[in-house]
SEBAFI-834354 format. One record per residue: residue in one letter; x, y, z of N, C-alpha, C, O, CB in turn. Coordinates in pm, whole numbers, plus 50000, padded with zeros to 5 digits. Glycine has a CB too. Layout:
<nodes>
AXYZXYZXYZXYZXYZ/...
</nodes>
This chain:
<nodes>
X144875063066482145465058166359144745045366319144625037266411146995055866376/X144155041066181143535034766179144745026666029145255032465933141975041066185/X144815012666069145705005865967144954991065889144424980865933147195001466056/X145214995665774144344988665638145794982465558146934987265557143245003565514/X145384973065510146184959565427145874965965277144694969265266145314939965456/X146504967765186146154965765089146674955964971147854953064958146094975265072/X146044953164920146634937164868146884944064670146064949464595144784918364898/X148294940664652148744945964557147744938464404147444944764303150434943564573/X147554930064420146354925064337144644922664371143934912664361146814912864304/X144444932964404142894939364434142494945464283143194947964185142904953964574/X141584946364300140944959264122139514961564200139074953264280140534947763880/X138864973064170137634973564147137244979164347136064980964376137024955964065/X138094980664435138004983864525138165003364538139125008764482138864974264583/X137225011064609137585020464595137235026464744136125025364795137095025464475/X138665034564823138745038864958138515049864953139185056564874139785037265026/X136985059865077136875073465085137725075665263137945070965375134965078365062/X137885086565170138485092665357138005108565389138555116865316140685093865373/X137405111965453137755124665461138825132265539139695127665612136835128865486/X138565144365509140015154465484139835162865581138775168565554140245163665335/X140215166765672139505177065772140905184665812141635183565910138545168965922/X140985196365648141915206265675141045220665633140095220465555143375203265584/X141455230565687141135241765596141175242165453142105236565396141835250765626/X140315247965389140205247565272141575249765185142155242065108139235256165252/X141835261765222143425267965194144415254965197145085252065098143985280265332/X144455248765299145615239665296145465227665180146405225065105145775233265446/X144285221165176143845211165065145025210465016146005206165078142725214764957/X145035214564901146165214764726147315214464811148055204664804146205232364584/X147455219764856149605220864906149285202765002150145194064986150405244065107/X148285200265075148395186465118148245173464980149165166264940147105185265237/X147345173664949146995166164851147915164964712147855155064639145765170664827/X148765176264686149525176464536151175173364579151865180964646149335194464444/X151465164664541152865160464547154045173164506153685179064404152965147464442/X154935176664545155555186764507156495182464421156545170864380156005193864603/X157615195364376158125183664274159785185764325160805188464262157745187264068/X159495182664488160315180364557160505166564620161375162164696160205188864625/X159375160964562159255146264579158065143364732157465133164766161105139664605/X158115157464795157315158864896155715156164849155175161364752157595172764952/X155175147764931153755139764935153015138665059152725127765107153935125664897/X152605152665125151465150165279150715137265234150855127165302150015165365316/X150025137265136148605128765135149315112265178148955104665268147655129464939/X150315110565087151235096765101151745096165249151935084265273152675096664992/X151975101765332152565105265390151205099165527151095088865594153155119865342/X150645107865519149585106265603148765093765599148185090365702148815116365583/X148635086065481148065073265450149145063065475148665051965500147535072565304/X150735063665476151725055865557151705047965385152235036965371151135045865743/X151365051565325151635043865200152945043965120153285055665104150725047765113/X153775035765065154905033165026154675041164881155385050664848155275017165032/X153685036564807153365037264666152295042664650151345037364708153325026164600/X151975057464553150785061364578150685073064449151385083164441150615066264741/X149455068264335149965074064213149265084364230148155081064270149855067364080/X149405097764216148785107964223147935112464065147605124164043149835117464278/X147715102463976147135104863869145655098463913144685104263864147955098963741/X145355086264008144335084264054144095087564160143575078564226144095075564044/X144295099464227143885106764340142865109664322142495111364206144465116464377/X141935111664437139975121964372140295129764467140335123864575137815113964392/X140575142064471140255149664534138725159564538138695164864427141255154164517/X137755163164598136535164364602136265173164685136275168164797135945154264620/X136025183864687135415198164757133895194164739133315194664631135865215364666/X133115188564905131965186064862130955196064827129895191764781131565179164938/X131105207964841130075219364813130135219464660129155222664594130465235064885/X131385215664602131575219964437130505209664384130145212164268133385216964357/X129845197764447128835194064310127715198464353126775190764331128605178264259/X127455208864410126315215064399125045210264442124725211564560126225217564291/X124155203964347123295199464426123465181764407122585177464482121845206664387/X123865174764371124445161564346125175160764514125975168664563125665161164189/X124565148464575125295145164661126425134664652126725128564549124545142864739/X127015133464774128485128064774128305115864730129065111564643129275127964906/X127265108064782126555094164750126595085564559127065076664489124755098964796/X125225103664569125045102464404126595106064324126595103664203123685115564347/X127725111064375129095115164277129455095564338129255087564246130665134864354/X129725091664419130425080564410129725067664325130265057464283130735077364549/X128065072864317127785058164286127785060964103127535051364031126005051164373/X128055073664046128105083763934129565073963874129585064263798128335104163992/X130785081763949131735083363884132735069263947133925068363914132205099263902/X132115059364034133065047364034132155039364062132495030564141134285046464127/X131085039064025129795027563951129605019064120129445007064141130655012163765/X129665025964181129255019664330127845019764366127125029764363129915027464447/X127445006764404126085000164470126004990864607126794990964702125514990664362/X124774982664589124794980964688124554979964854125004988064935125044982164657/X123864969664880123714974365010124644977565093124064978765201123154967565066/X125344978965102126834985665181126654999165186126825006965279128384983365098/X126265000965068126975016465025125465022365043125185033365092127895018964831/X124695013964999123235021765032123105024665163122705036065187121935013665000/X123405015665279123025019765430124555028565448124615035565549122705003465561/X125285028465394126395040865416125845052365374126485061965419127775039765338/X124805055965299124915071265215124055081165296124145091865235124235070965040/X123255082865406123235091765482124465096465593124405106865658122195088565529/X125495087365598126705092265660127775097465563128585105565609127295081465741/X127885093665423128175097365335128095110265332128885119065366127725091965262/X126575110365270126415125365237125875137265390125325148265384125045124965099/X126205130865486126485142865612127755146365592127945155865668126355138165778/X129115143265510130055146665554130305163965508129405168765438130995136165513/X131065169765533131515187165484133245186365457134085177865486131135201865647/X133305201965375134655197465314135315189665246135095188665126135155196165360/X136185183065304136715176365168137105162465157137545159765269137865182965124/X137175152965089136855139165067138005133664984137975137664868135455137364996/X138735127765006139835121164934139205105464848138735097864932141135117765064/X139135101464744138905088764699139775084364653140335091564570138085086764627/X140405070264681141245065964648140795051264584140305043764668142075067364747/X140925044464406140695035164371141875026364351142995030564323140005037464286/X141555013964367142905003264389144175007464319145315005064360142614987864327/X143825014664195145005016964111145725025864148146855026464097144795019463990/X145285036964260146305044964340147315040164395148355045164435145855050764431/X146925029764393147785018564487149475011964435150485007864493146665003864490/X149035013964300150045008464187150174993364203151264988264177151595015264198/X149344987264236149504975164240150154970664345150034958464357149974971464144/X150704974964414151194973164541151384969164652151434977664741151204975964563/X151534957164680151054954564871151484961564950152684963864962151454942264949/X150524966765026150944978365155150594979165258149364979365260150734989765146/X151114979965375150364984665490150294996365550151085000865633150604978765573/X148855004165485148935014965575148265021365711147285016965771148825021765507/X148705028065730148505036865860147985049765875148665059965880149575038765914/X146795049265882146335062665796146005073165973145645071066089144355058165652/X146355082165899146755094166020146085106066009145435105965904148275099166021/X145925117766080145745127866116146075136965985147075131565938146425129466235/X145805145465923143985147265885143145140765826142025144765795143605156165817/X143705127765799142935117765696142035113465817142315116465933143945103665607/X140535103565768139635099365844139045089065746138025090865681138765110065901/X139975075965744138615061465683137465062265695137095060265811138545047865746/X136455065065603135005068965632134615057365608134045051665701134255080165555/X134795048665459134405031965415135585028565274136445035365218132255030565344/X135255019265262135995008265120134185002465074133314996565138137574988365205/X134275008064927133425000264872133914994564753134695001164685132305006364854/X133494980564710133834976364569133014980564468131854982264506133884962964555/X133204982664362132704984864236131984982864186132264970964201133024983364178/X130864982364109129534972964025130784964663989131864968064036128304980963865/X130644950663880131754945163776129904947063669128724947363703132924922863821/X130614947763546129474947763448128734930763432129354920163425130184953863289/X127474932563429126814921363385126824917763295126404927163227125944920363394/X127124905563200126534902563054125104906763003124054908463064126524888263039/X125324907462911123874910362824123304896562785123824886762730124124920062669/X121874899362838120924886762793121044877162858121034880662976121044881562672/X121164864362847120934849662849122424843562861123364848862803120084844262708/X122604830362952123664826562896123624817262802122554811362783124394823562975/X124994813462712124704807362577124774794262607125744788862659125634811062460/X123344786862564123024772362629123214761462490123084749262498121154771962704/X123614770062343124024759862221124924750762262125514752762368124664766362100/X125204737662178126154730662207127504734662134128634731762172125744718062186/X127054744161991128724749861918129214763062035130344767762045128464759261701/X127804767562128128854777962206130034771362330131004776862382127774789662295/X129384755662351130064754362439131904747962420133024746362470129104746762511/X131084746762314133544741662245133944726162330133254719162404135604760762371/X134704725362303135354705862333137064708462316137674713662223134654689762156/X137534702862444138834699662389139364690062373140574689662394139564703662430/X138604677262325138884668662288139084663662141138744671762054138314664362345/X139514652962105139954652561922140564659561860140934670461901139134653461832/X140884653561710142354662561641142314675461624141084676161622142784659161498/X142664686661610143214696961573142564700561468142424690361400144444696061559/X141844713761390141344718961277142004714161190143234714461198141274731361266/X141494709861109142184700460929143464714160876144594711160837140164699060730/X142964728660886143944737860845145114740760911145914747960852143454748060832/X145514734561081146464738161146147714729161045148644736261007146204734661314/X147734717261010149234714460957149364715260871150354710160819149854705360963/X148424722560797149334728460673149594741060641149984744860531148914725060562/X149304750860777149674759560778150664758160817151464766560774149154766060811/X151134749760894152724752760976153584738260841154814737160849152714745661245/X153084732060769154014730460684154454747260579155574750960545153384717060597/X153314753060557153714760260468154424775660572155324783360537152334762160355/X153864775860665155104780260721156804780960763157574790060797154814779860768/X156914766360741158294754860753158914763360600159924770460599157784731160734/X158164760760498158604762360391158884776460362160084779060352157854756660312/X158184784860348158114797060370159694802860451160404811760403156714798360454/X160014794960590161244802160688162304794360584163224801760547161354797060901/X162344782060537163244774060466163914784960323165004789260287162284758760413/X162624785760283162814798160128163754809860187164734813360121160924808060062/X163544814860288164224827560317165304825960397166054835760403163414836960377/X165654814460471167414807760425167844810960331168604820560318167734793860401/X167424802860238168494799760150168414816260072169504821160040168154783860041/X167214823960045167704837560032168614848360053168964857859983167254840760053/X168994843260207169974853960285170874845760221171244852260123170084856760467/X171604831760222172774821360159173024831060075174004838460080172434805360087/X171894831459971172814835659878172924849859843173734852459754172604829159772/X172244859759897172454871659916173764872359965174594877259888171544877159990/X174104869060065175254867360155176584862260042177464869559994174814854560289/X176414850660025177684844259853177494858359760178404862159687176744824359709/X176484864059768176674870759634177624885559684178494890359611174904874559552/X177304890959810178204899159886179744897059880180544905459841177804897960018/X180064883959928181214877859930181934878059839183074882559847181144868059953/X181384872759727181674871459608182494891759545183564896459507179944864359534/X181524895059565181824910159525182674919259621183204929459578180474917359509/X182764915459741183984923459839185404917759772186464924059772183884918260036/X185184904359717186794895959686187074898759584188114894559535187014880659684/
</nodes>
């Protein structure tokens, strides 16, 4: 049994495990019933576990794309980590569970991951780079010092005035109601 922390404010982390059931069994393990019954949850010791970000992955189904090239494809994974991982990666057979932080639901958890599951790695995510240069102007860099834009108080006077007008609107909408029930 191998037991992992997961920290309910993580992002961008994504856990492989493989699956080492008969093919047949997969779907009835992996799909929550709607008996509330959950092997996969179950087996990962996880409290919270959204089955809308489940990966489930039959590695023969991508054909000639390896397991490597689908993870670094479809959850933007690099890296030297993941680079000296991808000949153990892609030796694996059958079937591969991926799980990204948001399976998690945000959640702090400790799990306990069990029999047929197998922690293979945790890799984090690319995060996107900016484009170009960073901005070295002095208007990109902003100040928070000195008064306030010349347009902030008189917008909020004419806002003042504006909530004031529609007082006295309801007043007398209201007198004029009054007036006509009596």
């Amino acid at each position: 049994m191998t037991a992992m922390q997961i920290n309910g404010s993580e992002s961008g982390v994504v856990r492989l495990f493989h699956l080492d059931l008969p093919p047949e069994a997969v779907e009835r393990f992996t799909t929550q019933a709607g008996t509330g019954e959950y092997p996969l949850q179950y087996a990962l010791g996880a409290s919270r576990l959204r089955p809308a970000f489940v990966d489930v992955v039959a590695i023969r189904n991508l054909g000639s794309m390896s397991l490597s090239a689908y993870l670094a494809e479809a959850y933007q994974l690099s890296g030297e980590d993941f680079r000296q991982m991808a000949p153990r990666i892609d030796a694996l057979r059958g079937h591969v569970v991926i799980l990204p932080s948001q399976a998690f639901d945000h959640v702090s958890q400790e799990l306990s991951v069990a029999s047929p599951l197998r922690w293979v790695a945790s890799f984090t995510e690319e995060t996107a780079k900016p484009r170009g240069p960073a901005l070295r102007s002095k208007a990109a860099t902003g100040t928070l010092t000195g008064a306030p834009a010349g347009g902030a108080p008189k917008l909020r006077r004419l806002l003042m005035l504006a909530l004031i007008g529609l007082a006295v609107l309801v007043l007398l909408v209201l007198a004029a109601l009054s007036r006509g029930a009596s």
